[in-house]
C-alpha positions as CSV (number, residue, x, y, z in Angstrom):
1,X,13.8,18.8,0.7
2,X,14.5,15.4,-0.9
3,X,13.3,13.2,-3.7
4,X,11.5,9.9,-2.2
5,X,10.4,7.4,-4.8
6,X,7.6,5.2,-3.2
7,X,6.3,2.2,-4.1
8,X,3.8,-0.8,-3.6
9,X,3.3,-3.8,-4.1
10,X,1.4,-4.8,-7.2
11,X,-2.1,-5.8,-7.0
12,X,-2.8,-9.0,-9.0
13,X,-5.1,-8.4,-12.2
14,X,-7.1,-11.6,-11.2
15,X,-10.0,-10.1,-9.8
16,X,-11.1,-7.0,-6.7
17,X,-8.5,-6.9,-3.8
18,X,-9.3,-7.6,-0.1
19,X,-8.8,-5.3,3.1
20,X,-6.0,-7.3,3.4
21,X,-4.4,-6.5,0.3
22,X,-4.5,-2.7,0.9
23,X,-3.1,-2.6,4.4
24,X,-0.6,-4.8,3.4
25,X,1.2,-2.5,0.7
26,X,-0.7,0.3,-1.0
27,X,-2.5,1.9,1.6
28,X,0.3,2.6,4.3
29,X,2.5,3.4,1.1
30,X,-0.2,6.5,0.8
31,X,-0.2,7.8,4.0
32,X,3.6,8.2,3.4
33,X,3.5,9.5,0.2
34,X,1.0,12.2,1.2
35,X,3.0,12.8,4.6
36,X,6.3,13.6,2.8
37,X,4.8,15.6,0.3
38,X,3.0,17.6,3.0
39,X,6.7,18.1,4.5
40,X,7.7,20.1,1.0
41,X,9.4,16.8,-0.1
42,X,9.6,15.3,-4.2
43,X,7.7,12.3,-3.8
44,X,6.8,10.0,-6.7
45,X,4.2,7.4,-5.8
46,X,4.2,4.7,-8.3
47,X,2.3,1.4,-8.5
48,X,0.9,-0.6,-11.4
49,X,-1.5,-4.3,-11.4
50,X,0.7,-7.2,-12.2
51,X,-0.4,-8.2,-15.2
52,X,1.6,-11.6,-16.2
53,X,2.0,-15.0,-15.3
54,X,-1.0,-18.1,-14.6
55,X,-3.4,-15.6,-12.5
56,X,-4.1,-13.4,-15.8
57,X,-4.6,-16.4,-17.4
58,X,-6.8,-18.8,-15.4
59,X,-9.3,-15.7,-14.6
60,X,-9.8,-14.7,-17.8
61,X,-10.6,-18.1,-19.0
62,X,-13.4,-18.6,-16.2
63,X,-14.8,-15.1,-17.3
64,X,-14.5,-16.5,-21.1
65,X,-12.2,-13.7,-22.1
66,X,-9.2,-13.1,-24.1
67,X,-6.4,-12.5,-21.6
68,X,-6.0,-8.6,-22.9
69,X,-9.2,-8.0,-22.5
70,X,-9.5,-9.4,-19.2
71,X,-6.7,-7.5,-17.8
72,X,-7.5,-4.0,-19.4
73,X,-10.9,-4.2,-18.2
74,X,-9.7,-5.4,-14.7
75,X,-7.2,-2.8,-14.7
76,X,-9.9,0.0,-14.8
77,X,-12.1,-2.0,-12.4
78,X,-9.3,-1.7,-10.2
79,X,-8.7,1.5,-10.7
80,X,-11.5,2.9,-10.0
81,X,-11.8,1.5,-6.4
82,X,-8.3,2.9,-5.5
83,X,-9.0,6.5,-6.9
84,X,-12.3,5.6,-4.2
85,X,-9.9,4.8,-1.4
86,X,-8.3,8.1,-2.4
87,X,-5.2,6.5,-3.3
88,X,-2.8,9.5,-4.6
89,X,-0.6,7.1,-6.8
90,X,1.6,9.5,-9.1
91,X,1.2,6.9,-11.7
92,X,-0.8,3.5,-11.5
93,X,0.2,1.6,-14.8
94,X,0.3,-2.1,-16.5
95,X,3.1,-4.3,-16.4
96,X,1.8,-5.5,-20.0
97,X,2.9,-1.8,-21.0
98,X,5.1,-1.6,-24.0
99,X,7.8,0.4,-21.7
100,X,8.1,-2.9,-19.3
101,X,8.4,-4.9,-22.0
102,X,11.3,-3.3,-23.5
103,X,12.8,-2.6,-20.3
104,X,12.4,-6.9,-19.1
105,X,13.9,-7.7,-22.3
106,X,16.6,-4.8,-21.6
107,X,17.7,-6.5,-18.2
108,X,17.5,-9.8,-19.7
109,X,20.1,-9.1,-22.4
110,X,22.5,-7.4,-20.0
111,X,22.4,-10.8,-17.7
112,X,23.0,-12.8,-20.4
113,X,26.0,-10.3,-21.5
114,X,27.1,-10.6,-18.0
115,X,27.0,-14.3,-17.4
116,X,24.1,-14.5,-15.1
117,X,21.5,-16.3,-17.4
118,X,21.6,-19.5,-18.3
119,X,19.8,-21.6,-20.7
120,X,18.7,-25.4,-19.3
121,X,17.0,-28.3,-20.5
122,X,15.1,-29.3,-17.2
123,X,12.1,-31.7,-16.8
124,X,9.0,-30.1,-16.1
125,X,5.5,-31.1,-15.3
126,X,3.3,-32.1,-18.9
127,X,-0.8,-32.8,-18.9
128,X,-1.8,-35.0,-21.0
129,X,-5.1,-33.8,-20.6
130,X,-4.4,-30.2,-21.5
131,X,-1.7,-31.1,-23.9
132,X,0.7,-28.6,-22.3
133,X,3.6,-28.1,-20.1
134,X,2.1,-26.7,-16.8
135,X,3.6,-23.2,-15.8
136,X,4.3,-24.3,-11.6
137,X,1.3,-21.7,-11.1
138,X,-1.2,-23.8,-12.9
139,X,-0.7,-27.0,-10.8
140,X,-2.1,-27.5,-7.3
141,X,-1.7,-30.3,-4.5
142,X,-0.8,-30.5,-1.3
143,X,2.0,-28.5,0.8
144,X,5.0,-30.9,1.6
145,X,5.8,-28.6,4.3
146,X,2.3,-27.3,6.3
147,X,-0.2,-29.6,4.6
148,X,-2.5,-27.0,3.0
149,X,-4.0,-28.5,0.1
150,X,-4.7,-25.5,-2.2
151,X,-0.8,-24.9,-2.5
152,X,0.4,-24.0,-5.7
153,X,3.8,-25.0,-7.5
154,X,5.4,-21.9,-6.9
155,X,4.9,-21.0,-3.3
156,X,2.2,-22.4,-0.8
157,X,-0.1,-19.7,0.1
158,X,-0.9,-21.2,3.9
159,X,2.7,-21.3,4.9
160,X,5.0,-18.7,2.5
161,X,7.5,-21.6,1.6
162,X,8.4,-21.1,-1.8
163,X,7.8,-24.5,-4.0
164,X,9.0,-26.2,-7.5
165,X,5.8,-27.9,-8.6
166,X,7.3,-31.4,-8.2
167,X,7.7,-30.5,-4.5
168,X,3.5,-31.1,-4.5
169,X,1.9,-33.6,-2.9
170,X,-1.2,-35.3,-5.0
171,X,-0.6,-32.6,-7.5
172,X,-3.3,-31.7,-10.5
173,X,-4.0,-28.9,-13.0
174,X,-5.6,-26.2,-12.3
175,X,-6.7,-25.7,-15.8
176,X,-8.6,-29.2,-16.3
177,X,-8.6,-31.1,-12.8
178,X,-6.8,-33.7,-14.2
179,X,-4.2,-35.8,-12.4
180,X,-2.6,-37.6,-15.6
181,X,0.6,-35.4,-15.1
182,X,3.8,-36.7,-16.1
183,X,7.2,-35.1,-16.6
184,X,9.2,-34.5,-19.9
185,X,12.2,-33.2,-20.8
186,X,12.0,-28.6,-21.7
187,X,14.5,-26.1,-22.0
188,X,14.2,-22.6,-20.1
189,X,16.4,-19.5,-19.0
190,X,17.6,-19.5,-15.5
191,X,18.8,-16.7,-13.3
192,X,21.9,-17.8,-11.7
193,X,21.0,-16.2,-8.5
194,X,23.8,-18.4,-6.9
195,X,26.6,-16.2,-9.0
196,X,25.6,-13.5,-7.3
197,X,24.8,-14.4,-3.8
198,X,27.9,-12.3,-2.3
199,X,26.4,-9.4,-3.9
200,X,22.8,-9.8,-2.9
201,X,24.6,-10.3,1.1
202,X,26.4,-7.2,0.7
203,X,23.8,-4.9,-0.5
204,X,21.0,-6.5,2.6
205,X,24.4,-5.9,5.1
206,X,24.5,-2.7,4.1
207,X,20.2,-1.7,3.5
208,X,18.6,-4.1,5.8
209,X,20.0,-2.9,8.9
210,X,17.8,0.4,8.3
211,X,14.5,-2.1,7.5
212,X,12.0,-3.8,9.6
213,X,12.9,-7.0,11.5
214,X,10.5,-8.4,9.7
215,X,12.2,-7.8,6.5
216,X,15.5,-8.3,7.2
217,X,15.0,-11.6,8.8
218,X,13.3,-13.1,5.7
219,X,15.9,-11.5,3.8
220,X,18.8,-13.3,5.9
221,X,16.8,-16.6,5.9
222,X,16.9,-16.7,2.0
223,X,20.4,-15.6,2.2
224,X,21.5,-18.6,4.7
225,X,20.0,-21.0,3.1
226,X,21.5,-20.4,0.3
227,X,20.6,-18.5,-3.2
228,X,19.7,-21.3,-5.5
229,X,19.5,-20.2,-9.8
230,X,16.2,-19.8,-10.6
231,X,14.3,-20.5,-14.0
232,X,12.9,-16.9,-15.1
233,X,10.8,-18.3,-18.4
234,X,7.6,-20.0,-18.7
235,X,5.4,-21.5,-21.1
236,X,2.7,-19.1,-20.8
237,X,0.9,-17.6,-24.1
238,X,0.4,-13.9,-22.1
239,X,3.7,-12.6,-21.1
240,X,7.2,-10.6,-22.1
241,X,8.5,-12.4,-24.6
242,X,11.9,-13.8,-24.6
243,X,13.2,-11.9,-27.2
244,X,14.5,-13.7,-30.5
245,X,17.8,-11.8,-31.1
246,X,19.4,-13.5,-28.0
247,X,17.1,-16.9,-28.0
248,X,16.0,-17.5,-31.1
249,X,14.7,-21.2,-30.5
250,X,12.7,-20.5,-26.7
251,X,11.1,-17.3,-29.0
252,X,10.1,-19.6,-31.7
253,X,8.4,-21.7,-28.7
254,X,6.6,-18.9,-27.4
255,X,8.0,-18.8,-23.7
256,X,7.7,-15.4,-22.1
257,X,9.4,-14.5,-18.8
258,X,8.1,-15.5,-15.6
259,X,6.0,-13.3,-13.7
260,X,8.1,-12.3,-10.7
261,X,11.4,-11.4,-13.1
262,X,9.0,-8.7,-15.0
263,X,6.9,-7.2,-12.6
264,X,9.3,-6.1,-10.1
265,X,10.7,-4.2,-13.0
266,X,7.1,-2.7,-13.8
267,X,8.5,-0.5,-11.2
268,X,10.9,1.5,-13.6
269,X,8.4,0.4,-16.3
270,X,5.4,2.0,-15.2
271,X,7.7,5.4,-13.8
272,X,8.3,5.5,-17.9
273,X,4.9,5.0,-18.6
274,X,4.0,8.3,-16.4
275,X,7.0,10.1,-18.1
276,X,5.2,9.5,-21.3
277,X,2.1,10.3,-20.4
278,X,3.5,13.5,-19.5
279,X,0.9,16.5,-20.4
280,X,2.1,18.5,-23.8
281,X,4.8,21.2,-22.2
282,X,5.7,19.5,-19.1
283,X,9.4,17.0,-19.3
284,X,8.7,14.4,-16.6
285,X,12.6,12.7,-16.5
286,X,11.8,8.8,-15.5
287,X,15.0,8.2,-15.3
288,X,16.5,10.6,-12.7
289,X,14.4,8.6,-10.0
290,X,15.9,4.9,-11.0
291,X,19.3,5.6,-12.9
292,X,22.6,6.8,-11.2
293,X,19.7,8.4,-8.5
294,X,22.0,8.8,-5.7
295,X,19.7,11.6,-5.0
296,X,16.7,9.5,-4.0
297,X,15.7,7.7,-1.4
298,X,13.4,4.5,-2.4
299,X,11.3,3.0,0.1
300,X,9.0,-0.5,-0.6
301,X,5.8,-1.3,1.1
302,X,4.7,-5.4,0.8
303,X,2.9,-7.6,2.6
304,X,5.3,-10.8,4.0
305,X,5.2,-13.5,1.2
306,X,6.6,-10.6,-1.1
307,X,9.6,-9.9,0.9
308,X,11.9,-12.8,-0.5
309,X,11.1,-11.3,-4.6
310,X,11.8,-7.9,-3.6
311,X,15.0,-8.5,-0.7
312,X,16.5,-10.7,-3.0
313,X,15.1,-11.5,-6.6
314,X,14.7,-8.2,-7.6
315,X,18.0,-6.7,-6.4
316,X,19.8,-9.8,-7.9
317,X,18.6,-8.9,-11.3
318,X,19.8,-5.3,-10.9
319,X,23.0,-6.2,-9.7
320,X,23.6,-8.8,-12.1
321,X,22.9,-5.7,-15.1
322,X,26.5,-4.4,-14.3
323,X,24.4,-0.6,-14.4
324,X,23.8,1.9,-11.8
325,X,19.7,1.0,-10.9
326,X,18.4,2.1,-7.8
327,X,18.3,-0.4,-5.4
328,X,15.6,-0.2,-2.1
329,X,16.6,1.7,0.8
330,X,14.0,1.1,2.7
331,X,11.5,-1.8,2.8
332,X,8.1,-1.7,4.8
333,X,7.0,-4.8,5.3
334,X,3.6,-5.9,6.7
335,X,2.2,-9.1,8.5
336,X,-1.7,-10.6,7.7
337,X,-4.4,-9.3,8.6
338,X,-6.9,-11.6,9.6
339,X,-10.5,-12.3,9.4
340,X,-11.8,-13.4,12.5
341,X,-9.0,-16.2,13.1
342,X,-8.9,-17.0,9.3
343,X,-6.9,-15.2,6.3
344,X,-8.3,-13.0,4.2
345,X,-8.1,-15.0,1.1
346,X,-9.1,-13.6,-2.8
347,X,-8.9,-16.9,-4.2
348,X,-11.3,-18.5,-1.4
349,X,-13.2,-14.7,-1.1
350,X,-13.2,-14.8,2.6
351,X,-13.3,-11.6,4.3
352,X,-14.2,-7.8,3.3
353,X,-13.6,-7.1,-0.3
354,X,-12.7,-3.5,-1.3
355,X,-15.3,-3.5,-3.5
356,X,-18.3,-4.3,-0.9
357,X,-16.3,-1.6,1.9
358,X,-16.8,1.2,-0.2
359,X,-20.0,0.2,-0.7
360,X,-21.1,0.0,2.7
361,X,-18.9,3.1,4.2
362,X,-17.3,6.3,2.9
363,X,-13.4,5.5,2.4
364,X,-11.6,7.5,5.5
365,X,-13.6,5.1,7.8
366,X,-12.0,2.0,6.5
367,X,-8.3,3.9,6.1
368,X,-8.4,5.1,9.7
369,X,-9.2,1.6,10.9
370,X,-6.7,0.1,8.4
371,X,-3.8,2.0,9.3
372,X,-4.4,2.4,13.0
373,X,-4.6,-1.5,13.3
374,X,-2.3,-2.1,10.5
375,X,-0.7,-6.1,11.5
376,X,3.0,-4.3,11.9
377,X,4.7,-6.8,14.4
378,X,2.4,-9.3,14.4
379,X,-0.9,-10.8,12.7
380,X,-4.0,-8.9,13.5
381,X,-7.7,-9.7,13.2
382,X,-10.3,-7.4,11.8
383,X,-13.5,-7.8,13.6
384,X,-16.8,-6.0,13.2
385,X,-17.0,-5.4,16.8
386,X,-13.4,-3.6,16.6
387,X,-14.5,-1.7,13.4
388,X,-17.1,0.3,14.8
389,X,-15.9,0.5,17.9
390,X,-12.8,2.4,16.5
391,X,-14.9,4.3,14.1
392,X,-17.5,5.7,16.7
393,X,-14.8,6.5,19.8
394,X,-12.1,7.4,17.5
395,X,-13.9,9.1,14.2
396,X,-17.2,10.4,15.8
397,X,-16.4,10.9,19.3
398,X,-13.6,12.3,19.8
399,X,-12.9,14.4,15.9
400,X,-16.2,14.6,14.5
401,X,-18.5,15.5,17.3
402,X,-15.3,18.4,18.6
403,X,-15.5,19.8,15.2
404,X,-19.5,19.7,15.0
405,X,-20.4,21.3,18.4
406,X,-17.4,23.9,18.4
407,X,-18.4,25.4,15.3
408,X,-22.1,24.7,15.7
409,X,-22.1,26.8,19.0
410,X,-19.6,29.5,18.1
411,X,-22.1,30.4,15.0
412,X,-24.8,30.0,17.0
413,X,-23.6,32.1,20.1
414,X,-21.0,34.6,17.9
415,X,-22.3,34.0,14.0
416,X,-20.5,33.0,10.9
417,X,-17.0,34.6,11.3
418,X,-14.4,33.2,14.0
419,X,-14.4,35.6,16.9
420,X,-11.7,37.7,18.9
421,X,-12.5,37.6,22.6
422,X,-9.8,37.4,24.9
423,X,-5.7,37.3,24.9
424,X,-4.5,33.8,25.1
425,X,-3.6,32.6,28.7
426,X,-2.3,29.7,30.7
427,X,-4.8,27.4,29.6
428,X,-4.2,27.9,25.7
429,X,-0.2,27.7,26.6
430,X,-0.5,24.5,28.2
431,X,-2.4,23.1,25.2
432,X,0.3,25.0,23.2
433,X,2.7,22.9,24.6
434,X,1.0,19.3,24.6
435,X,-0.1,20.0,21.1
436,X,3.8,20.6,20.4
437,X,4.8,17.6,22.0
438,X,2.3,15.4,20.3
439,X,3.2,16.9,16.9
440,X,6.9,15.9,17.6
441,X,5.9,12.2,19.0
442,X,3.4,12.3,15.6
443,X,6.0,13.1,13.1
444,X,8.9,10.6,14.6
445,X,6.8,7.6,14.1
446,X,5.5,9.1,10.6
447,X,9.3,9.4,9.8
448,X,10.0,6.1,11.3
449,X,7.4,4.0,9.0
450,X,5.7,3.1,12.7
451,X,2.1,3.8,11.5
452,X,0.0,1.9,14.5
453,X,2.2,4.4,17.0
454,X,1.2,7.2,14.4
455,X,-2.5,6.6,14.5
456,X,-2.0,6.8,18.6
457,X,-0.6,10.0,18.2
458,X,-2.7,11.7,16.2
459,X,-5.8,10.0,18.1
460,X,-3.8,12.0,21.3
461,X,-4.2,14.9,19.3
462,X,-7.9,14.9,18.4
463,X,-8.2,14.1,22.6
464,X,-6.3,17.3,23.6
465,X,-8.6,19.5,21.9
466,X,-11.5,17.6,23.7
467,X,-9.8,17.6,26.9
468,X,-9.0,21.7,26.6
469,X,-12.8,21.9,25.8
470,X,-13.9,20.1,28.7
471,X,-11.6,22.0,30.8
472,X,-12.9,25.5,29.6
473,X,-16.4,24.8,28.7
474,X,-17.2,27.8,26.7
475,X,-21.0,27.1,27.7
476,X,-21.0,28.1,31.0
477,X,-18.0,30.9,30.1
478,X,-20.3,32.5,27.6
479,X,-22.9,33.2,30.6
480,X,-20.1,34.8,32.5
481,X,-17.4,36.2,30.3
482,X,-18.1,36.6,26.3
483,X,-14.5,37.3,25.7
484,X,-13.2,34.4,27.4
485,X,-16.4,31.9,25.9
486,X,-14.7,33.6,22.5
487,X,-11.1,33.0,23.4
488,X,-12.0,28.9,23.9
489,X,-14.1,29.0,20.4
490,X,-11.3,30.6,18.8
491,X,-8.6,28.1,19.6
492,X,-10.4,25.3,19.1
493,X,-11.1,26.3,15.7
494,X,-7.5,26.5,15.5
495,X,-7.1,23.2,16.3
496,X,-9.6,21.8,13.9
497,X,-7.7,23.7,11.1
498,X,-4.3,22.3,12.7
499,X,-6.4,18.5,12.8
500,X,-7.2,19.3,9.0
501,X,-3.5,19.2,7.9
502,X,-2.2,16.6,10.4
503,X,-5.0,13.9,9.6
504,X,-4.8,14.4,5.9
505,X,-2.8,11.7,5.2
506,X,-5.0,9.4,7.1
507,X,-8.5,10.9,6.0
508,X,-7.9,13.3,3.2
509,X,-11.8,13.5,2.3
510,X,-12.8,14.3,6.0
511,X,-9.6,16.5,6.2
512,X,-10.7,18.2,3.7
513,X,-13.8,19.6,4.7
514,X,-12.3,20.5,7.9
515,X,-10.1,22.9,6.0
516,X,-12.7,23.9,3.9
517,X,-14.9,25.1,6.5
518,X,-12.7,28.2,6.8
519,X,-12.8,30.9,4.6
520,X,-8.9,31.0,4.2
521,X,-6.9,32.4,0.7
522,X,-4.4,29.9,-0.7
523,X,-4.9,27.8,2.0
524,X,-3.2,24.2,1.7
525,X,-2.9,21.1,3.7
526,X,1.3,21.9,3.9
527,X,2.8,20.4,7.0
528,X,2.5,23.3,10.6
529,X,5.1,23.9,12.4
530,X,6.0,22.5,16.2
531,X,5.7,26.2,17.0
532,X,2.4,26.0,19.2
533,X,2.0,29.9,18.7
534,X,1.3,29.1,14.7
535,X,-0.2,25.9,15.2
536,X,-2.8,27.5,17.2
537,X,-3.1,31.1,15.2
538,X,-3.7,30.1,11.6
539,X,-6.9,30.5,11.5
540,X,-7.5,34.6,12.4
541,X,-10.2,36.4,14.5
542,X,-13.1,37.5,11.9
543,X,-12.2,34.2,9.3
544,X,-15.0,33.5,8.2
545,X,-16.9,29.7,8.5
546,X,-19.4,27.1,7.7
547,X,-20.4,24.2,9.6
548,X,-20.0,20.9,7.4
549,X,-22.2,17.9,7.5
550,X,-21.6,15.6,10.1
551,X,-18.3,14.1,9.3
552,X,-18.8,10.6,10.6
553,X,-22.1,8.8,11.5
554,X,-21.9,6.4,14.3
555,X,-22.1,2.1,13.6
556,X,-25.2,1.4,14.9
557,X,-26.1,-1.9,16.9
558,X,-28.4,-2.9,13.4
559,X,-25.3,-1.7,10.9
560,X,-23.3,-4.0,13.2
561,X,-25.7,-6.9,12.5
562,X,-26.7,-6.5,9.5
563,X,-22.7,-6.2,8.8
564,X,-22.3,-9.3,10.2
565,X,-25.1,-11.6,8.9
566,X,-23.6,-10.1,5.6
567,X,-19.9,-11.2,5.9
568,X,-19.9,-13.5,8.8
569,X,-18.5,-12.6,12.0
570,X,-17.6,-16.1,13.7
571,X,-14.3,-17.3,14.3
């Protein structure tokens, strides 16, 4: 028993997330939550949309919005597809929440106390056409580095290079178009990230050996280049504010902290935020999991580009507080996933929006595929053709046609109540063994954050009970020996119940009504033991049973192209 505090990366409020953006961070982030909670663990799953910063801004002014407005109805709208997804989040909240905004303006004080912020006049980018400085998010031009000309001032989308907006080539607003940019003279806070770079080493020397290579190696690339001091304010009108008692004169001008110093911190704001919302009777202590929590163990899940915020950035600031915040232990990082050969892009809405696949498919197709192809040590490319391949072998092959015809033919040969038949015998100890093994190989890669070896696993899983099946073949038994025809029935129904719990994380709807086809008392999805004699015996002789609807219906050849002539399917 432990305490795990989980988190993911949070969604931007500027508009519906692609598949993309929920294998890269809040959809493997589930599967572990609901895996540790299975194994008896505390878990706290916490996420929240990222609320700040030019994205808020820009979309709501091409929906001709107010910026709260935008993001509180964008915030439900994005709800709503993740409580579709079945996403089990402990608390999803708002980084515009009054607790983040106290606790950004908490952390900035206790820099400044400490000597790691900074206040600097800089020259900054100006439109004349807009009349305004130009957060680096609101100009666009051309990557120095990679070419790509949709970059952005902060960091170039194609390539992951973080930018300053005078690093643009041909650069323009991205409110007006205009190119009649010039630069003038501004003052803003500055993180002096440099100050603390020893510290920031120290803390990756001592985590990242325990993360991804993926992870660390971004890490160590920021590190060796060299931890330059960072301007943490912008001149936004929808942010933190900076708060007066410290910086009276950057108040009076309205600048409000940049995006990525507040919503890492969302983090702890939005575990307040579920404290508070805390039902009348019930003490929910938020800060157990992120003060002095030396009893906790905090894992990350991101996509790539976010590595560099949340390796470095993020533990910076908490270092730089001089107070005991709990730092990552573990970050998950994850690669693209691709659309046929190209990026999933929200800005450029290329590729499968969450919206559209829920639409289209019931939820635990698209998680199954996600997670089993999830882009862990490379880039991978989500194709049509591999979607419904994977959903008709994997999903209605080999789970959803074993559970249909085993419980179809044991009520029609033995009626609605699981029967007795025969002792268990070398057959049923074999598969007690492999199903033993595979549970062992199943849970080391769930423990291990390995979730492509995982889905392998438990696919192995779901094939033993097909193979044991073929191997028996309780149709020809029953003509011969009833007991023995009931014997097979029997265990495989023990296996779908055993394939309820273990697939839960991946499919909780379809795991589900697996386990709800059996007349059991308090029965829970809780984690089975290795011991094949329970594994296989949880589900008693004379239980009795229904036969759910078909779990998964196959992709046809017309899905397929219909699919396809919807969302493209060239490379």
């Amino acid at each position: 028993m432990a305490r795990h505090l989980i988190t993911s990366a949070l969604p931007y409020i500027n508009g519906i997330k692609h598949l993309g953006n929920m294998v890269g961070s809040m959809l493997p982030a589930d599967v572990y939550s609901r895996y540790m909670r299975q194994r008896g663990h505390d878990v706290l799953y916490i996420c929240a949309t990222d609320e700040h910063g030019t994205p808020a801004e820009l979309a709501a002014k091409d929906a001709g919005q107010s910026v709260d407005a935008f993001c509180a109805e964008q915030h439900d709208a994005q709800k709503a597809i993740y409580d579709g997804f079945g996403l089990a989040f402990d608390h999803f909240g708002r980084s515009s929440s009054q607790q983040n905004v106290e606790l950004t303006q908490h952390f900035a004080r206790k820099l400044h106390e400490n000597g790691f912020i900074e206040e600097r006049a800089i020259r900054q980018v100006y439109s004349n056409a807009d009349e305004r400085f130009l957060p680096d998010r609101y100009i666009v031009g051309t990557c120095p580095h990679c070419g790509y000309d949709k970059a952005r001032g902060d960091q170039c989308e194609n390539c992951t290079r973080v930018l300053d907006p005078t690093d643009l080539i041909d650069a323009r607003s991205a409110i007006s178009g205009s190119s009649d940019l010039e630069v003038r003279e501004t003052k803003h806070l500055f993180l002096l990230q440099s100050k603390l770079q020893g510290e920031v080493e120290k803390f990756i020397d001592e985590a990242g050996e325990e993360w991804p290579t993926l992870a660390s190696s971004i890490a160590r690339k920021w590190l060796t280049e060299g931890l330059h001091d960072r301007s943490i304010t912008r001149d936004l009108d929808w942010g933190v504010p900076v708060p007066a008692d410290v910086w009276p004169d950057l108040a009076a001008e309205g600048k409000v902290f940049y995006v990525w110093f507040d919503a890492p911190i969302e983090y702890i704001g939005s575990t307040k935020e579920w404290a508070d919302a805390a039902p009348d009777g019930e003490v929910r202590d938020w800060k157990s999991w992120w003060y002095e929590a030396d009893d906790v163990r905090y894992t990350e899940f991101m996509a790539k580009d976010n590595v560099p915020f949340h390796s470095v950035m993020f533990p910076a600031t908490q270092l730089g507080t001089r107070e005991p915040w709990k730092k990552v232990d573990f970050l998950k990082a994850f690669n693209w996933l691709n659309y046929y050969g190209g990026k999933f892009s929200t800005s450029q809405q290329r590729g499968i929006f969450t919206d559209a696949a829920l639409e289209l498919l019931p939820a635990d197709y698209w998680r199954y595929f996600l997670i089993a192809n999830a882009p862990e040590s490379d880039d991978t490319s989500f194709t049509w053709e591999l979607f419904s391949s994977s959903v008709n072998k994997d999903l209605a092959d080999t789970l959803g046609n074993f559970v249909n015809r085993v419980l179809s033919f044991s009520r029609k040969r033995f009626g609605d109540e699981v029967p007795a038949g025969a002792e268990a015998g070398e057959a049923e100890a074999k598969l007690g063994e492999d199903i033993a093994r595979l549970l062992a190989e199943y849970e080391g890669h769930m423990e291990a954050l390995q979730f492509r070896k995982a889905a392998a696993s438990l696919r192995a899983l779901w094939s033993a009970g097909n193979s044991y099946l073929e191997e028996k073949a309780p149709w020809l038994e029953i003509k011969t020996d009833k007991d023995a025809a009931a014997l097979t029935l029997r265990t495989a129904m023990n296996l779908i119940h055993l394939y309820s719990v273990i697939s839960e994380p991946f499919i909780p709807s379809s795991a589900k009504a697996m386990r709800g086809a059996f007349d059991l008392a308090d029965d829970t999805a809780l984690w089975v033991t290795q011991d094949e004699a329970k594994a296989l015996s949880s589900v008693p002789a004379g239980t009795s049973f229904t036969v759910p609807p078909v779990l998964f219906a196959k992709i046809t050849e017309d899905d397929l192209a219909a699919y396809k002539d919807r969302f493209g399917g060239e490379e």
